[in-house]
C-alpha positions as a printed Julia matrix, in Angstrom:
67×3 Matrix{Float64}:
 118.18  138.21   78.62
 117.74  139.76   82.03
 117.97  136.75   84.65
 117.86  138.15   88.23
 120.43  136.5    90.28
 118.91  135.49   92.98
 119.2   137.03   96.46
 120.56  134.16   99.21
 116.38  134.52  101.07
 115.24  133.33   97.69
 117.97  130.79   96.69
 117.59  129.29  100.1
 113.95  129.15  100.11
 114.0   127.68   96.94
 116.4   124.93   98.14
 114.07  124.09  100.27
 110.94  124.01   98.3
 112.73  121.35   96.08
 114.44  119.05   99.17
 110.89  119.18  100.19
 109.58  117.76   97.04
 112.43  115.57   96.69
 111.49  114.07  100.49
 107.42  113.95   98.89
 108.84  112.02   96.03
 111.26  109.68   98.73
 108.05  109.22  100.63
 106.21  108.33   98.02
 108.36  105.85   96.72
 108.84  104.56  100.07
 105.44  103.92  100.4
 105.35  102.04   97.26
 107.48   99.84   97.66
 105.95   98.51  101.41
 102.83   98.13   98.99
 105.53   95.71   96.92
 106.78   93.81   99.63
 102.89   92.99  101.45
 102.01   92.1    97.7
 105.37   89.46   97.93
 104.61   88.55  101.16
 100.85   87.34  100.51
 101.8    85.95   97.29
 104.74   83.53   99.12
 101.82   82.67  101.8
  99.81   81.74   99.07
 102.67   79.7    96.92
 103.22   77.93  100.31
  99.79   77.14  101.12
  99.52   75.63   97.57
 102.89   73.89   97.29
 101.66   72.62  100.75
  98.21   70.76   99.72
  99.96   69.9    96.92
 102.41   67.69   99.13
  99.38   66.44  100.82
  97.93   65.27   97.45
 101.34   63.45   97.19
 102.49   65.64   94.44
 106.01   66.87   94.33
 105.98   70.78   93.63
 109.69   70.48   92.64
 109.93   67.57   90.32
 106.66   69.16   88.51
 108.61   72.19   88.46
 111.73   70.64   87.38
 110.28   68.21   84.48
């Protein structure tokens, strides 16, 4: 079936067009994954407030944990 080979302008240009979607796709996932960390991040503040009044209540997060 009659594929054109493609001239080098074209090739090239469409090497870029997909690098640039590959760096859209990197950014993207990028992005997601600072999302991930500030989720971790808020969730170990919050484990550490609780594990913290917890203490204060004299009970001993890691033998509750542990039992």
């Amino acid at each position: 079936e009659g594929k054109l080979i493609p001239t080098p302008e074209e090739a090239a240009k469409d090497g870029m067009r997909k690098a640039e979607q590959a760096t859209a796709k990197a950014e993207q996932a990028t992005a997601k994954a600072e999302q991930a960390i500030l989720r971790a991040e808020q969730e170990k503040s919050r484990a550490d407030r609780l594990a913290e009044k917890l203490e204060a209540l004299g009970i001993d997060l890691d033998s509750v944990l542990n039992s």
